[in-house]
N, CA, C and O atoms as a Maestro MAE file, in Angstrom:
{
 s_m_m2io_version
 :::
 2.0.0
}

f_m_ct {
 s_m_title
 :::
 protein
 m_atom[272] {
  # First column is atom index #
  i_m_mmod_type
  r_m_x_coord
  r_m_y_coord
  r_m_z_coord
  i_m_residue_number
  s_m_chain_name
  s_m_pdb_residue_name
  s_m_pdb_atom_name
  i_m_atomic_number
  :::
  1 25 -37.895 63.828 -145.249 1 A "UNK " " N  " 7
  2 3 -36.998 64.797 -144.614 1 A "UNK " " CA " 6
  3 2 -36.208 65.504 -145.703 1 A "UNK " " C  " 6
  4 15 -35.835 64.887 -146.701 1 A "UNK " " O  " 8
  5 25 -35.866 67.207 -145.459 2 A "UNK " " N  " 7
  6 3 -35.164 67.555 -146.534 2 A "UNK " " CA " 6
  7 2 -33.858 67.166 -146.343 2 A "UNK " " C  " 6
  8 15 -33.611 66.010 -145.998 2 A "UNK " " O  " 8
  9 25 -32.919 68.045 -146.536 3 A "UNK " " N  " 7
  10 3 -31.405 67.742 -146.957 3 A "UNK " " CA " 6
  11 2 -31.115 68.411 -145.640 3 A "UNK " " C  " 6
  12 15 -31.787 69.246 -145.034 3 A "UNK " " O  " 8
  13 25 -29.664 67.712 -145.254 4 A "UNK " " N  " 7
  14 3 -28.824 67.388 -144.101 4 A "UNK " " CA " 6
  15 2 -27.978 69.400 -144.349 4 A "UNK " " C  " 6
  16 15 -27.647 69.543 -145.526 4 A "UNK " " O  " 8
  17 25 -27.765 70.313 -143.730 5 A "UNK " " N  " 7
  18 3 -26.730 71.691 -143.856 5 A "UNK " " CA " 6
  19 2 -26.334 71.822 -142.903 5 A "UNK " " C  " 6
  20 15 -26.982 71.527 -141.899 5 A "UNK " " O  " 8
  21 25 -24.923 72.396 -142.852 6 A "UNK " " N  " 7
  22 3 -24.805 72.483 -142.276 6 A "UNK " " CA " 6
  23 2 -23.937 73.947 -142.364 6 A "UNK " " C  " 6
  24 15 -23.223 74.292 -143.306 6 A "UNK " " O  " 8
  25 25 -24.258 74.868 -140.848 7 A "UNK " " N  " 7
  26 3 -23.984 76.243 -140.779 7 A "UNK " " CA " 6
  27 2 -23.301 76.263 -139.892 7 A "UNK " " C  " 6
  28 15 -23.640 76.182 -138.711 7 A "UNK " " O  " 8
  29 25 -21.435 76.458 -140.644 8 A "UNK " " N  " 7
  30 3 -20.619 77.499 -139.838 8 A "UNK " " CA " 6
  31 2 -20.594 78.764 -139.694 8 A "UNK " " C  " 6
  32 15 -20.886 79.532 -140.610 8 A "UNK " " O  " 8
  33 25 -20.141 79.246 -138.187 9 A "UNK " " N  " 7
  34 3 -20.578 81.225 -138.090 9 A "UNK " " CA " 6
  35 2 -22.155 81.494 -137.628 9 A "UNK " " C  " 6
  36 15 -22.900 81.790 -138.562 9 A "UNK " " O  " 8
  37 25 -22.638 81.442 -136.566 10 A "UNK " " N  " 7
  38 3 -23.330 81.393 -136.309 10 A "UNK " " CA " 6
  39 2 -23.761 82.484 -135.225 10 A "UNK " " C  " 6
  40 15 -24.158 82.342 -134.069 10 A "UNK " " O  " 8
  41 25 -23.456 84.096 -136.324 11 A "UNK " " N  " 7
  42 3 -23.924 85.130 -135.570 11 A "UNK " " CA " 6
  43 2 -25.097 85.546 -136.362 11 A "UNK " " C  " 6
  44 15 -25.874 84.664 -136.727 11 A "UNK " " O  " 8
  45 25 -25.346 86.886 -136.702 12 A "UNK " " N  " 7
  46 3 -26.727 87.501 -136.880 12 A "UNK " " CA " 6
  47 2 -27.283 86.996 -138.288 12 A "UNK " " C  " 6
  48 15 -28.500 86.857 -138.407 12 A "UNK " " O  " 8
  49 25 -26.494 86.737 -139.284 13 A "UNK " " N  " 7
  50 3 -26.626 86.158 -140.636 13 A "UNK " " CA " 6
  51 2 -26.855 84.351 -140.362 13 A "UNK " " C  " 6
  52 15 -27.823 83.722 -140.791 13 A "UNK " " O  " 8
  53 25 -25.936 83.876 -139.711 14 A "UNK " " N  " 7
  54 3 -25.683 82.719 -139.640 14 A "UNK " " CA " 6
  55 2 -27.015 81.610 -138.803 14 A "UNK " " C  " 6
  56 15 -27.443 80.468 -138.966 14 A "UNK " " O  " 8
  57 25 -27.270 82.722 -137.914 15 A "UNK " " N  " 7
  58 3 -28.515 82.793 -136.852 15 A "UNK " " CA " 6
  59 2 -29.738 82.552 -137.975 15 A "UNK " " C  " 6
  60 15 -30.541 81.622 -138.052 15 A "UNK " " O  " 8
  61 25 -29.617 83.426 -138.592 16 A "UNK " " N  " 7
  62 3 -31.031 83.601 -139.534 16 A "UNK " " CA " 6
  63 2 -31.479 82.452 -140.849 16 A "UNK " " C  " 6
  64 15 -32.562 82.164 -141.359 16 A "UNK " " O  " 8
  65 25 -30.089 81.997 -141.078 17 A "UNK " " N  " 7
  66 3 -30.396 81.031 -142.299 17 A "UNK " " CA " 6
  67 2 -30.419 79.627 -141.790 17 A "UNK " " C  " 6
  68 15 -30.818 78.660 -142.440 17 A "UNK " " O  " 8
  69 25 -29.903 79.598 -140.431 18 A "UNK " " N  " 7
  70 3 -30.814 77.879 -139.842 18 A "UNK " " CA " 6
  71 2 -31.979 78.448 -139.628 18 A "UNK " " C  " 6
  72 15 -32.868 78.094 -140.402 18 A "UNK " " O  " 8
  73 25 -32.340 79.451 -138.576 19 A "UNK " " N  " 7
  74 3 -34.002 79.266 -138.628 19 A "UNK " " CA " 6
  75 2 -35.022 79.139 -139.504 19 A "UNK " " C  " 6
  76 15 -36.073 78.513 -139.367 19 A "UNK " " O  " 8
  77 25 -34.560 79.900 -140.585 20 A "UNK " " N  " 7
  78 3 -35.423 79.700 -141.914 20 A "UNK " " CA " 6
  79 2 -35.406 78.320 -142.525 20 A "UNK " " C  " 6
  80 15 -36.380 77.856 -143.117 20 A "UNK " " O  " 8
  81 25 -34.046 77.559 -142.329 21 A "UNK " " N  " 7
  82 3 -33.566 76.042 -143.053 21 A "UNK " " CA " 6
  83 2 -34.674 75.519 -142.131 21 A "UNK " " C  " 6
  84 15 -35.713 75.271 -142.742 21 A "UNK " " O  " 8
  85 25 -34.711 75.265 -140.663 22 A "UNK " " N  " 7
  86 3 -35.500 74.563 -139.607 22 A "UNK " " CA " 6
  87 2 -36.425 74.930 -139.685 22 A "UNK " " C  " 6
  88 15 -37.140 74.008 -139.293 22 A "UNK " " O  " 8
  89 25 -37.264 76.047 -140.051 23 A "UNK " " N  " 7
  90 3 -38.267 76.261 -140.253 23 A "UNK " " CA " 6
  91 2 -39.170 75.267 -141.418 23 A "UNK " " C  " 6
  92 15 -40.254 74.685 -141.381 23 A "UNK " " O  " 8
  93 25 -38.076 75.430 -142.444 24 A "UNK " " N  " 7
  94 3 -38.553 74.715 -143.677 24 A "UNK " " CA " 6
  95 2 -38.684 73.171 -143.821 24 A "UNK " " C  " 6
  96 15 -39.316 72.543 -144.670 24 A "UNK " " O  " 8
  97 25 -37.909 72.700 -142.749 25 A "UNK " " N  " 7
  98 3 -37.756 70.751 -142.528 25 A "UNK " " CA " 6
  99 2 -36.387 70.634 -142.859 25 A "UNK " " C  " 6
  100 15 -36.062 69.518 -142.455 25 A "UNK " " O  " 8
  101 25 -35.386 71.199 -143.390 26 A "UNK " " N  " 7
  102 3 -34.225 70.732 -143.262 26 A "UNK " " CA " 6
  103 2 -33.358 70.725 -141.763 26 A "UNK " " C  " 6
  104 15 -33.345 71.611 -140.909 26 A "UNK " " O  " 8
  105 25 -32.726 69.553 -141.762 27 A "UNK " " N  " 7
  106 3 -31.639 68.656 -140.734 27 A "UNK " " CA " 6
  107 2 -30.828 70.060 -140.635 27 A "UNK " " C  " 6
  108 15 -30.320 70.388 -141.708 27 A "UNK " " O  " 8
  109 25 -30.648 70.796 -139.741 28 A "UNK " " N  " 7
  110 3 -29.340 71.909 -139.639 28 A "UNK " " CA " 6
  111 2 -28.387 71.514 -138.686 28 A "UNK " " C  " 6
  112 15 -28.657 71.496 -137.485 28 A "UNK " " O  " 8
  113 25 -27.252 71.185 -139.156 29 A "UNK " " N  " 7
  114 3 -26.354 71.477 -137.757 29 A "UNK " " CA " 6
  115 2 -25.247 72.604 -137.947 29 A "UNK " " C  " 6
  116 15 -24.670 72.860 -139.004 29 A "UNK " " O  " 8
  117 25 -25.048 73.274 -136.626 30 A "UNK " " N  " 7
  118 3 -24.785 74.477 -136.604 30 A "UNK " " CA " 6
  119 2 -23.186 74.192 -135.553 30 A "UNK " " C  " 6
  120 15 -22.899 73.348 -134.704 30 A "UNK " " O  " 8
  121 25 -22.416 75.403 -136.169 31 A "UNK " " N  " 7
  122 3 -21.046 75.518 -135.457 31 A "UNK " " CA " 6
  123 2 -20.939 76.477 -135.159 31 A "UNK " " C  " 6
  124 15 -21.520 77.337 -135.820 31 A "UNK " " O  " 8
  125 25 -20.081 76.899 -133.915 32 A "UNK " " N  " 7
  126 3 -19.473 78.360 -133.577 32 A "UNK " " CA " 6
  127 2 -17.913 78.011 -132.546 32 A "UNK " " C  " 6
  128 15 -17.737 77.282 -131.570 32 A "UNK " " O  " 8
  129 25 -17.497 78.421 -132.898 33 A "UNK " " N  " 7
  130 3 -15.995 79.114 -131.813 33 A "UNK " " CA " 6
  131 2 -16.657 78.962 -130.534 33 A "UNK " " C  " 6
  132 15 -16.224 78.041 -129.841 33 A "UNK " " O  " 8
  133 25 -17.753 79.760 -129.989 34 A "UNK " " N  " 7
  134 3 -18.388 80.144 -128.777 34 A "UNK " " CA " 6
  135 2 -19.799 79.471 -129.059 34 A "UNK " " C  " 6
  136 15 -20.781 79.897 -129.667 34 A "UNK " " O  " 8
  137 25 -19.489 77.931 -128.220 35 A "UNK " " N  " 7
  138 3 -20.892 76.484 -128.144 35 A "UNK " " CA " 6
  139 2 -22.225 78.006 -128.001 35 A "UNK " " C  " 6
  140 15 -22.929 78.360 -128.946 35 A "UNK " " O  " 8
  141 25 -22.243 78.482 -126.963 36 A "UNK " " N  " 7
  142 3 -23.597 78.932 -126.332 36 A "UNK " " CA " 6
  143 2 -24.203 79.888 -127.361 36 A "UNK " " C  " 6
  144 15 -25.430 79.978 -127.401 36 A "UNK " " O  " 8
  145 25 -23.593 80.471 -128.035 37 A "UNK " " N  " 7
  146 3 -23.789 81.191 -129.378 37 A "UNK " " CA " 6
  147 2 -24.985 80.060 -130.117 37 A "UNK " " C  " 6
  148 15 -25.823 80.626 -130.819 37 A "UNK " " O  " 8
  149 25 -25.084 78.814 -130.024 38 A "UNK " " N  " 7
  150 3 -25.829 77.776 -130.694 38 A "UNK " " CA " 6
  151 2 -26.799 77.283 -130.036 38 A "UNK " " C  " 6
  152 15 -27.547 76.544 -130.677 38 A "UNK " " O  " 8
  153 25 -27.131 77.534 -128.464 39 A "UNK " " N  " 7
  154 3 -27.683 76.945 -127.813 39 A "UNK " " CA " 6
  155 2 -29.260 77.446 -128.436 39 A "UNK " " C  " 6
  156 15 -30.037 76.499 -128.562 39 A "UNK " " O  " 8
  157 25 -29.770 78.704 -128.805 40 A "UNK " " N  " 7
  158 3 -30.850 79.266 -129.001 40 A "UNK " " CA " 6
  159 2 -31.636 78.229 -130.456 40 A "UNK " " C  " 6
  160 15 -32.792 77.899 -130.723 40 A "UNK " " O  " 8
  161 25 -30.489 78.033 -131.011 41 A "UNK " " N  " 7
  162 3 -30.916 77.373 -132.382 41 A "UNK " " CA " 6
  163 2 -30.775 75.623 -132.058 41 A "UNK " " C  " 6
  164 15 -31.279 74.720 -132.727 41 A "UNK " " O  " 8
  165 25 -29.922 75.494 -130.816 42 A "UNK " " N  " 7
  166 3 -30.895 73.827 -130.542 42 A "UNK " " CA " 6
  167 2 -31.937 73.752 -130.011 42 A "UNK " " C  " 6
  168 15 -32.400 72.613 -130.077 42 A "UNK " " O  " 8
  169 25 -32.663 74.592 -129.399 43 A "UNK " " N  " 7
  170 3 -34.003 74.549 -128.901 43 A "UNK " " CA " 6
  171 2 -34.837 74.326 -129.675 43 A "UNK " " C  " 6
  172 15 -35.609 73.421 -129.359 43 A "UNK " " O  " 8
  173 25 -35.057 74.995 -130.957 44 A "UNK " " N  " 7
  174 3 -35.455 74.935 -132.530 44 A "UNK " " CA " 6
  175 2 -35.287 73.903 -132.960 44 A "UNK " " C  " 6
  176 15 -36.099 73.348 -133.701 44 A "UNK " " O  " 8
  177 25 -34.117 73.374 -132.567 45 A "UNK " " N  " 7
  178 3 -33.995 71.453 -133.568 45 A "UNK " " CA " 6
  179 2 -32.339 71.450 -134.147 45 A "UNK " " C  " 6
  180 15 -31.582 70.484 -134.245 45 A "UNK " " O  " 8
  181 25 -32.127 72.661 -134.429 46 A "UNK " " N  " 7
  182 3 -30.531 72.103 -134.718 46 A "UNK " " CA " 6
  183 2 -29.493 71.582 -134.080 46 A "UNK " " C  " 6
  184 15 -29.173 72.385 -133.204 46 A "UNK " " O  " 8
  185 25 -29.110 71.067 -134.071 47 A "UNK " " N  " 7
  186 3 -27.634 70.117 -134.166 47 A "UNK " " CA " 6
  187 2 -26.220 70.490 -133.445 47 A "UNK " " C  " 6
  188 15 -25.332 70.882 -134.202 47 A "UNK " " O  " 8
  189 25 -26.051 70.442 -132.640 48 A "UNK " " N  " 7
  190 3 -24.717 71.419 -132.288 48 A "UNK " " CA " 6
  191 2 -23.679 70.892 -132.734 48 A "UNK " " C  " 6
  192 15 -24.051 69.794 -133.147 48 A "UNK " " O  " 8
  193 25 -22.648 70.989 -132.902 49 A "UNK " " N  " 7
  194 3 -21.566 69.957 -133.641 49 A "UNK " " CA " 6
  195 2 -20.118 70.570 -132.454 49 A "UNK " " C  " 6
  196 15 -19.505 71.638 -132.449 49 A "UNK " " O  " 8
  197 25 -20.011 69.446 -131.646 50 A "UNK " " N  " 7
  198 3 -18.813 70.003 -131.150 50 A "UNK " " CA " 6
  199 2 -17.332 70.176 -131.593 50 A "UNK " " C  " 6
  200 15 -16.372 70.557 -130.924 50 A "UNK " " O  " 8
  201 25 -17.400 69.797 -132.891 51 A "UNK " " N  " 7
  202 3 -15.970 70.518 -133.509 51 A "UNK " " CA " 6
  203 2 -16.434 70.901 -135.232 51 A "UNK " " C  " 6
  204 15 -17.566 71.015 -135.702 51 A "UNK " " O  " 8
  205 25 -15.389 71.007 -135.758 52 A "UNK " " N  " 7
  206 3 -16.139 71.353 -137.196 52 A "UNK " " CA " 6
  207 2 -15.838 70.400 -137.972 52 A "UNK " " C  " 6
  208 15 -16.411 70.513 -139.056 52 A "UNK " " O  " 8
  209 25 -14.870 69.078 -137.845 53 A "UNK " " N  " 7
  210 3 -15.137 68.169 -138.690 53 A "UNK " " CA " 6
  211 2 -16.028 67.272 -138.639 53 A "UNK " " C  " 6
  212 15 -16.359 66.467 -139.510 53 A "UNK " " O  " 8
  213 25 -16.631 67.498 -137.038 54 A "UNK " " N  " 7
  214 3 -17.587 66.443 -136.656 54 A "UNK " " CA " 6
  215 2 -18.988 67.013 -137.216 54 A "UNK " " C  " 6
  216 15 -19.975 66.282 -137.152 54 A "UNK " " O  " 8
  217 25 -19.102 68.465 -137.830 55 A "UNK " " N  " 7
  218 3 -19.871 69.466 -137.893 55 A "UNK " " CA " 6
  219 2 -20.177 68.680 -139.460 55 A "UNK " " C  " 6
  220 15 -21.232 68.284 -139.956 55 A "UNK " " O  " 8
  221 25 -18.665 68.658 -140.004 56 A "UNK " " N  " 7
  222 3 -18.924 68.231 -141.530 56 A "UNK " " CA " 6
  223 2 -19.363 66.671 -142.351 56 A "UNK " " C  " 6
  224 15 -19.488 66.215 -143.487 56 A "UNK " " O  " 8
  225 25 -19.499 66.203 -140.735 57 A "UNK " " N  " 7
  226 3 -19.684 64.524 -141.517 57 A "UNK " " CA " 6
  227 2 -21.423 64.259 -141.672 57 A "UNK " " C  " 6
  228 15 -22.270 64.417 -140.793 57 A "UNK " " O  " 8
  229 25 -21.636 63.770 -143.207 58 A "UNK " " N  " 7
  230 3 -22.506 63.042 -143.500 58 A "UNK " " CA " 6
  231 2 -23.690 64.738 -143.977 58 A "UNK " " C  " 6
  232 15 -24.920 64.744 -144.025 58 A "UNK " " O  " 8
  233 25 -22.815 65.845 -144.227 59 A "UNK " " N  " 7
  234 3 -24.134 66.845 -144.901 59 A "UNK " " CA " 6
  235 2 -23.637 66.859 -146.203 59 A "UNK " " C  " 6
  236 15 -22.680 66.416 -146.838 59 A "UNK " " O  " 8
  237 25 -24.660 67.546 -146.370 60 A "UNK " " N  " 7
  238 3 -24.870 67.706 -148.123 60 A "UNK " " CA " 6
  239 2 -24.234 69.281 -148.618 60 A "UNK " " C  " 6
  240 15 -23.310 69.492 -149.404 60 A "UNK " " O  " 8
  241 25 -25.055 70.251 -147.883 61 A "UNK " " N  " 7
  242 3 -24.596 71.702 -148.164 61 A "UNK " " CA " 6
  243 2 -24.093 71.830 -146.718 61 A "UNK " " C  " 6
  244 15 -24.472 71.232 -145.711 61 A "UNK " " O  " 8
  245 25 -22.904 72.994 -146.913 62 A "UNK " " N  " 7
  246 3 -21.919 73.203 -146.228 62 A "UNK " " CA " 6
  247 2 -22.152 74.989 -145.898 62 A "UNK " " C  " 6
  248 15 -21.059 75.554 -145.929 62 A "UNK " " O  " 8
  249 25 -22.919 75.620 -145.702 63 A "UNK " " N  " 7
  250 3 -23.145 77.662 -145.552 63 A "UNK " " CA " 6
  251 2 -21.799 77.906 -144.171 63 A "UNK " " C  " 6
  252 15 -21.860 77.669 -142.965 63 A "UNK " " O  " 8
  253 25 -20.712 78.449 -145.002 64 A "UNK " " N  " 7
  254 3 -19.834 79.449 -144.157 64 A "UNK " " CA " 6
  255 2 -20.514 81.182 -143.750 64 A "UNK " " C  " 6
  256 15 -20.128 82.074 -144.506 64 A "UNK " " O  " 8
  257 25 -21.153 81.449 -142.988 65 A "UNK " " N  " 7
  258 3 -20.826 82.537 -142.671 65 A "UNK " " CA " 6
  259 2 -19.804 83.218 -141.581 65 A "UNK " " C  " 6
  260 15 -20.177 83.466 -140.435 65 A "UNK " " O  " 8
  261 25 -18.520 83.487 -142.038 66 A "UNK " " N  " 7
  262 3 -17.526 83.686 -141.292 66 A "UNK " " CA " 6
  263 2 -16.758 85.564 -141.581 66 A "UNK " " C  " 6
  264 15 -16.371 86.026 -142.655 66 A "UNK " " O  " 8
  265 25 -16.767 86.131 -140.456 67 A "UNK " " N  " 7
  266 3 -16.205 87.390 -140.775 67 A "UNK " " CA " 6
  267 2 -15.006 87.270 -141.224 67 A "UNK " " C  " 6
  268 15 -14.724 87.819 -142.289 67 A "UNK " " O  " 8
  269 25 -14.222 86.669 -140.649 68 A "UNK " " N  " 7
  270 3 -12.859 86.976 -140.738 68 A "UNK " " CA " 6
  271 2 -12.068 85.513 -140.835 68 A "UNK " " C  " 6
  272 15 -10.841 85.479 -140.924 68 A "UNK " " O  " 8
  :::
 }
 m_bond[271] {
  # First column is bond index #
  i_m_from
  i_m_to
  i_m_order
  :::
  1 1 2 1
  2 2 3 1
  3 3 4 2
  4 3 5 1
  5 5 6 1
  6 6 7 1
  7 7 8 2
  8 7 9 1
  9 9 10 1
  10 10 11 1
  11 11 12 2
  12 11 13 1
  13 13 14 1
  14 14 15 1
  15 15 16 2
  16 15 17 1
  17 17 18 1
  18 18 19 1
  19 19 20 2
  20 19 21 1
  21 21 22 1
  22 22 23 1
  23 23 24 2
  24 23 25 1
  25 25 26 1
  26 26 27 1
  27 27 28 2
  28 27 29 1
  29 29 30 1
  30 30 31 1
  31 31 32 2
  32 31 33 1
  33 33 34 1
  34 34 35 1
  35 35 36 2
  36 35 37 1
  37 37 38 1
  38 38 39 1
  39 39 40 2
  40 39 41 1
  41 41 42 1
  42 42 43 1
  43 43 44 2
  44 43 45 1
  45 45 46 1
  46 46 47 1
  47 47 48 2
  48 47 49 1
  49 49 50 1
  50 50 51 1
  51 51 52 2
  52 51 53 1
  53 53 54 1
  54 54 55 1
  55 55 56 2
  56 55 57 1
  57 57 58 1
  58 58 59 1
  59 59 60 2
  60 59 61 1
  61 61 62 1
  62 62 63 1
  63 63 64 2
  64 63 65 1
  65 65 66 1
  66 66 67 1
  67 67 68 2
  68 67 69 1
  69 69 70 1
  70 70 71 1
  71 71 72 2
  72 71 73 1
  73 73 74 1
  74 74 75 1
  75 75 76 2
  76 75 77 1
  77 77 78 1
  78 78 79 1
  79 79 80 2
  80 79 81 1
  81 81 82 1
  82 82 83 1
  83 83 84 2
  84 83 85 1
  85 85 86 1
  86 86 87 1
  87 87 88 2
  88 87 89 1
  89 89 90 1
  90 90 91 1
  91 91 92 2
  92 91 93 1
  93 93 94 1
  94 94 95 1
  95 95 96 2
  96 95 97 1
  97 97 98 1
  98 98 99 1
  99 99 100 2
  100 99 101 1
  101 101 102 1
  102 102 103 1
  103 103 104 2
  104 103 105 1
  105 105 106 1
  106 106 107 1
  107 107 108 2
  108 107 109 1
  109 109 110 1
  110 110 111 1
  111 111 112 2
  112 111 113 1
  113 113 114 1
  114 114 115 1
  115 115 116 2
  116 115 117 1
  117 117 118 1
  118 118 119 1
  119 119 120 2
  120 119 121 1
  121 121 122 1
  122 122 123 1
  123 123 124 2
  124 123 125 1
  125 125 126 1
  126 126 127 1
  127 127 128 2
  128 127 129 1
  129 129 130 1
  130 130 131 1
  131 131 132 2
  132 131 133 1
  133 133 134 1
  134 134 135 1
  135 135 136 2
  136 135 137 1
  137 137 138 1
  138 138 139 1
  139 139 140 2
  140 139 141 1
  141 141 142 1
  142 142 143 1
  143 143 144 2
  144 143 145 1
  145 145 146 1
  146 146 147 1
  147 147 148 2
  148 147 149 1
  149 149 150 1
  150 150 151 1
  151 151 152 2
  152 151 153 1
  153 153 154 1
  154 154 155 1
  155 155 156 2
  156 155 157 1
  157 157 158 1
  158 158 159 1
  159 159 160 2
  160 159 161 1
  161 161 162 1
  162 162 163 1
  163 163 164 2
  164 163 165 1
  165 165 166 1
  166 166 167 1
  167 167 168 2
  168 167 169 1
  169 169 170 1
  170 170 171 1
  171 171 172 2
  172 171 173 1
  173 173 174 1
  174 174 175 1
  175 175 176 2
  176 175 177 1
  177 177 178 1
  178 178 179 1
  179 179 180 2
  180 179 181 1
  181 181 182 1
  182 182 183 1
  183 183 184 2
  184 183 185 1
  185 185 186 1
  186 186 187 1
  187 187 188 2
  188 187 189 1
  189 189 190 1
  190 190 191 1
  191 191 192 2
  192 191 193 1
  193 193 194 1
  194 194 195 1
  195 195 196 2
  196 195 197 1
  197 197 198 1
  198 198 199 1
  199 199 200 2
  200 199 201 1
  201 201 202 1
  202 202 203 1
  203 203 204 2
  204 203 205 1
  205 205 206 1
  206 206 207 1
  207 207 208 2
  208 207 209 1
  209 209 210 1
  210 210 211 1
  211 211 212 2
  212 211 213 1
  213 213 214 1
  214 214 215 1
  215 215 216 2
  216 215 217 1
  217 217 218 1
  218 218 219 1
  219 219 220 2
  220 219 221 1
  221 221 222 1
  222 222 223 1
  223 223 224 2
  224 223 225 1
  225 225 226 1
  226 226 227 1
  227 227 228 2
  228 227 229 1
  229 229 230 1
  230 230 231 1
  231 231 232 2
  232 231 233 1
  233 233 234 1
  234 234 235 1
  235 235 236 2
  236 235 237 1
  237 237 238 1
  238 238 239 1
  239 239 240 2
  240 239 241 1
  241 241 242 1
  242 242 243 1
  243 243 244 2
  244 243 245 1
  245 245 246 1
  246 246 247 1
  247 247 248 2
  248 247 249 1
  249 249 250 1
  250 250 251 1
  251 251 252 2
  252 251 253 1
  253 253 254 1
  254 254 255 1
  255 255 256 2
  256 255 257 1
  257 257 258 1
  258 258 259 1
  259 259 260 2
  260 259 261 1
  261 261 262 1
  262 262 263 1
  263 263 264 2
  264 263 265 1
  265 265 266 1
  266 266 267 1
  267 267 268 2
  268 267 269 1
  269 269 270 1
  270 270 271 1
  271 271 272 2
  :::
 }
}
């Protein structure tokens, strides 16, 4: 298995670099403000993390994509 990431911000950028991570065999778990924003990318295999420290336990790389 590859390495554990995990992706906060999970709009059009954020969207795109788990599918490519899940694509590739890496563990993704994914965060957003708005859960259903994530639902498309657990179907795929990622991870939903219902808060963001629970988001941050036990990964390796950490990808913020956050506007603001």
């Amino acid at each position: 298995m590859m390495g554990h990431v995990v992706i906060v911000g999970i709009g059009n950028m954020g969207s795109a670099i788990a599918e490519r991570l899940l694509s590739r065999g890496h563990r993704v778990t994914v965060y957003n403000r708005t859960r259903d924003t994530c639902l498309p990318l657990e179907a795929k295999g990622a991870r939903i993390a219902d808060d963001l420290s629970n988001a941050l336990t036990d990964s390796q790389v950490v990808i913020s994509v956050l506007y603001d």
